[in-house]
N, C-alpha and C positions, 0 to 999 in steps of 0.2 A: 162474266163467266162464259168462257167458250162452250158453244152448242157442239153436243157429240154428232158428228153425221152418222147418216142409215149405216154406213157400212159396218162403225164401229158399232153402234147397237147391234146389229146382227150379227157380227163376231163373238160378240158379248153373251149374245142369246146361243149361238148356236155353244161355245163354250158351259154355257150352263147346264143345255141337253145333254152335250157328251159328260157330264160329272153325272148327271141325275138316270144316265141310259150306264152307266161307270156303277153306281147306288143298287140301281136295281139289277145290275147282273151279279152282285154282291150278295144282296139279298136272296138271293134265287139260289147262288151257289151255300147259301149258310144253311138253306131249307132241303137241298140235296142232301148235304152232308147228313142234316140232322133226320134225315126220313132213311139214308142208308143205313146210321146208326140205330134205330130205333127195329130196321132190317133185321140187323144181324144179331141185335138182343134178342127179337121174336123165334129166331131161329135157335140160337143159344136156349132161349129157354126150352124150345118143342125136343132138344135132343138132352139137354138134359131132363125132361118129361120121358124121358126112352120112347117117344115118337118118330121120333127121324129114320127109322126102319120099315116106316108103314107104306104100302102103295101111295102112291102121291094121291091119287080118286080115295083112298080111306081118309087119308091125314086130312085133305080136304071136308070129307064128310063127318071125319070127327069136329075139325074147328065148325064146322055149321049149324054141329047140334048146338055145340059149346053158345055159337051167340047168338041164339035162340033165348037162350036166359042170361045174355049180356045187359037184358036191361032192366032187370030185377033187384033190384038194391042188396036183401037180403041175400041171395044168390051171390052175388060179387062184394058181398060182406065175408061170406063163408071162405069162398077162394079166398079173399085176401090175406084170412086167419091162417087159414092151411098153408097157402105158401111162406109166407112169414112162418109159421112153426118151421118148416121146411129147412128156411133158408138159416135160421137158429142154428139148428142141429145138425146142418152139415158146416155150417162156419165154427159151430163149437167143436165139431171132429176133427176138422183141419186145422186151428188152431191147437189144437193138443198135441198134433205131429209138427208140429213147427216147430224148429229152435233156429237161434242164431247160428251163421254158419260162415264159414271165410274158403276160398277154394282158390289154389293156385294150380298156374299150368306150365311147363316150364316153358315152351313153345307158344308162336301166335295162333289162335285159333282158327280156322274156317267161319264166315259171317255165319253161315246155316247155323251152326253145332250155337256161336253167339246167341241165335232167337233162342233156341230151346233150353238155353241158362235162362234168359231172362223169364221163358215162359215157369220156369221150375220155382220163380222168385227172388231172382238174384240181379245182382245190379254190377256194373264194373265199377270199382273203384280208381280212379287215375292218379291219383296221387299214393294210394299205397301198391296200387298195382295188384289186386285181389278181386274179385270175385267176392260179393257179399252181399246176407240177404237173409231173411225169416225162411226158412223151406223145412222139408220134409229130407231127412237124413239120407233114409235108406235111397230114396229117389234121386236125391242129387248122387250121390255115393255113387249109385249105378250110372248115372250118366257124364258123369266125373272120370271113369274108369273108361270110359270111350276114348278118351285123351290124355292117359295118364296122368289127371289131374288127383292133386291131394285135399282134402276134405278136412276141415276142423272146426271141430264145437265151438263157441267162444261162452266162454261161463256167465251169467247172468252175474251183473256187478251189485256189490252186496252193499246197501246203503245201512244209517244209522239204524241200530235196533231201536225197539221201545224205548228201553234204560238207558239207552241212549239220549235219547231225546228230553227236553227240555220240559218238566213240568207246566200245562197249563193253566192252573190255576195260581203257581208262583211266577211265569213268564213276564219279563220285567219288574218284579219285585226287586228292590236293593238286596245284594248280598251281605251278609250284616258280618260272614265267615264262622257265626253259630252255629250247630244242630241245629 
């Protein structure tokens, strides 16, 4: 069995640094990502809290008090109920004003005017060539009008009724063609 020379070990080695120096600049950028994200959730929440209006020295002095009692169980039991109810009852509102929606435009659009469909809830279809998505009627409506786009319901599809369906307590039973 041929002996590797230094050189080829060292080649060897120094290849394995650039993978593991390669590893951990990976690592490092997955932890930016996730600490930016985490960023702009923090954010997201303080302004939908209607905090984001506050001198930056209050909003500061608000979250100081706040984690003051960040390390009280109870305490961040209670938050956790509140915002959870919170988050319930504005996902139950929103949900109420959603329906199915399809929107056509006769023209290509502007990418800008693209984000704020998507922001509304809509998604492009490429194979039907539509605009579609669970949104808020009146919202899309108005923002559909910026481009002379057309808006339509799409009916909720209507599955088997009750009587329909198939007895379960005779479900595979032989049919004998009796009453």
């Amino acid at each position: 069995m041929p002996k590797t020379s230094l050189a080829e070990r060292m080649s060897r080695l120094e290849q394995q640094k650039a993978r593991l120096a390669e590893q951990e600049a990976k690592i490092k950028a997955d932890e930016r990502k996730q600490h930016t994200r985490r960023l702009i959730e923090a954010g997201t929440l303080i302004d939908k809290a209607g905090l984001l209006g506050l001198d930056p020295q209050a909003l500061y002095g608000a979250l100081l008090s706040v984690s003051e009692n960040a390390r009280d169980e109870k305490q961040i039991a209670a938050w956790a109920a509140a915002g959870k109810k919170t988050f319930d009852r504005e996902a139950k509102a929103a949900a109420a004003t959603r329906q199915a929606l399809t929107v056509t435009f006769a023209a290509t659009l502007p990418t800008e005017f693209s984000t704020r469909l998507r922001g509304a809830g809509l998604r492009w279809n490429k194979f039907l060539q539509h605009w579609e998505g669970m949104a808020d009627y009146e919202a899309v409506a108005t923002l559909a009008a910026e481009h002379d786009g057309a808006v339509h319901r799409i009916a909720p599809q209507a599955g088997p009724s009750r009587e329909d369906l198939p007895d379960r307590e005779n479900q595979g039973a032989p049919k004998t063609g009796r009453p």
